[in-house]
N, C-alpha and C positions, 0 to 999 in steps of 0.2 A: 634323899637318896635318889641319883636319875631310876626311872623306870618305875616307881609307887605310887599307888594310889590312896588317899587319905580312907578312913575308913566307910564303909558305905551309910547312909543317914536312912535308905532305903530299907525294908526287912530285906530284901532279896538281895544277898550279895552281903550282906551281914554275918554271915554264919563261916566259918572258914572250912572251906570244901578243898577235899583231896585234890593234889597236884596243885594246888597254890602256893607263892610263898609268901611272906609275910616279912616286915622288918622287925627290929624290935619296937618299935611305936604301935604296933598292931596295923599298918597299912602295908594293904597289896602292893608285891613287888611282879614286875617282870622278869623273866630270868636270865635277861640281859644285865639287870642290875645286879645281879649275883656274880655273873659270869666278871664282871667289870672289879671286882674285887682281884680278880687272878692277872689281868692284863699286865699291871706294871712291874711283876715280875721278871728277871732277870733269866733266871737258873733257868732250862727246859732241855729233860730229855727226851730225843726223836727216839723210838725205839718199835723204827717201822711204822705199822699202823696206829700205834699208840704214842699220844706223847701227853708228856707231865710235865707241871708246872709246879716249882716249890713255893704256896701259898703262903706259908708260915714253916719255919726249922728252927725249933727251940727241944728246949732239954725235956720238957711236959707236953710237948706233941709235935707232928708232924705234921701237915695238911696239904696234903697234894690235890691239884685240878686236873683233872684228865681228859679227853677225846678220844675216843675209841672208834676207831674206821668199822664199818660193815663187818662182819666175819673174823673179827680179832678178840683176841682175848688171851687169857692167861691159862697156865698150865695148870694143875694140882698140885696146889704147894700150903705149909701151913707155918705159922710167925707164933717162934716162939721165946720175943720181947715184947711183942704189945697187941695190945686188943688193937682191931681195926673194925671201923665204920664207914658205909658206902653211903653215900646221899644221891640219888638222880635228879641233875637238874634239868635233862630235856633228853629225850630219846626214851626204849627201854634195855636195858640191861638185865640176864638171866646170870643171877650167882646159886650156885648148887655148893652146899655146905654139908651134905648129905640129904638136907630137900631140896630143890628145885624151886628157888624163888624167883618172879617176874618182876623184877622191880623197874617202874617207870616215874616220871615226872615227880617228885615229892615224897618220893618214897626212899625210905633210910631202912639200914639192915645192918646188926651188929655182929661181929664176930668173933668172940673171945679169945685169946693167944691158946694156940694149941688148939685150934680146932682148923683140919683142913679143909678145903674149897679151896675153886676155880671160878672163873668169871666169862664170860661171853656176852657181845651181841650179837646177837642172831637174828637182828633186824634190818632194815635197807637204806637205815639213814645212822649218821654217828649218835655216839651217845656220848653226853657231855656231866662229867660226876666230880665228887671231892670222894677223896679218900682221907679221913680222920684215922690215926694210927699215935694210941697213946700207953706207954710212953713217946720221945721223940725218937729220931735213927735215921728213921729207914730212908730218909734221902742219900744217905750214904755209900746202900746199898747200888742206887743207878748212879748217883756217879762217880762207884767201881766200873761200874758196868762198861758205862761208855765211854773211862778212858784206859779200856784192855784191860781190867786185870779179870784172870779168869773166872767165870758163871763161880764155882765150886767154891772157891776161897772167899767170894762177894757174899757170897750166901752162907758160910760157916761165919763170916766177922757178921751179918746181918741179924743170926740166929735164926736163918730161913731154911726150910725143907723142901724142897722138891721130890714132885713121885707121889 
């Protein structure tokens, strides 16, 4: 896989340390090599500072790649067809579900359907993430979105709440 490194033979560098990733061989990846899994997609919605990429849309999950500009983020809203999973692959991102987590580089955070949060970065550079949301759908949801049909109706066929 471009971007990995074979396992280390050395002690140092052996051990797997936060904010690394790894492939499934056990060798370090870059997070270039991660991000290069989302490239060849087609589907992308701009939606301003934010835009998505449909990684996988199957019936047993959804898997969106995201960019999140400076100062963007999402409102208070809560999904209730599927658990959703945020993974950061570079930048940090602050999701508050009722606590306030920092999540940066390697750090994954689950959200059970039916529990509200919001998301933000609140940092100086973009943050680059997968959204895991299973079951599948919710690409459905943006592309209501951005071709017109209204926020409210998008989000009653989604099973999403806003507020």
């Amino acid at each position: 896989m471009h971007g990995c490194r074979g396992p280390s033979t050395s002690g140092e560098g052996s051990a797997r340390q936060r904010g690394h990733a790894y492939d499934l061989g056990g060798n370090e990846c870059h997070p270039q090599a991660v991000l290069d899994v989302a490239s060849g997609v087609s589907e992308t919605f701009e939606l301003g500072p934010i835009s998505l990429r449909v990684a996988l849309a199957a019936e047993e999950a959804t898997v969106l790649y995201a960019e999140i500009e400076p100062g963007a983020g999402s409102s208070w809203h809560t999904h209730t067809k599927e658990d959703e999973t945020v993974v950061v692959l570079e930048g940090e991102l602050v999701l508050n579900d009722g606590d306030r987590h920092v999540l940066q580089r390697g750090d994954a955070h689950v959200m059970p359907r039916g529990r509200r949060h919001a998301f933000a970065n609140e940092g100086d550079a973009s943050v680059r993430l997968f959204f895991f949301c299973s079951p599948g759908g919710l690409e459905r949801f943006f592309r209501d979105i951005v071709s017109g049909v209204p926020a409210e109706q998008a989000a009653s066929r989604a099973g999403l709440t806003f507020g």
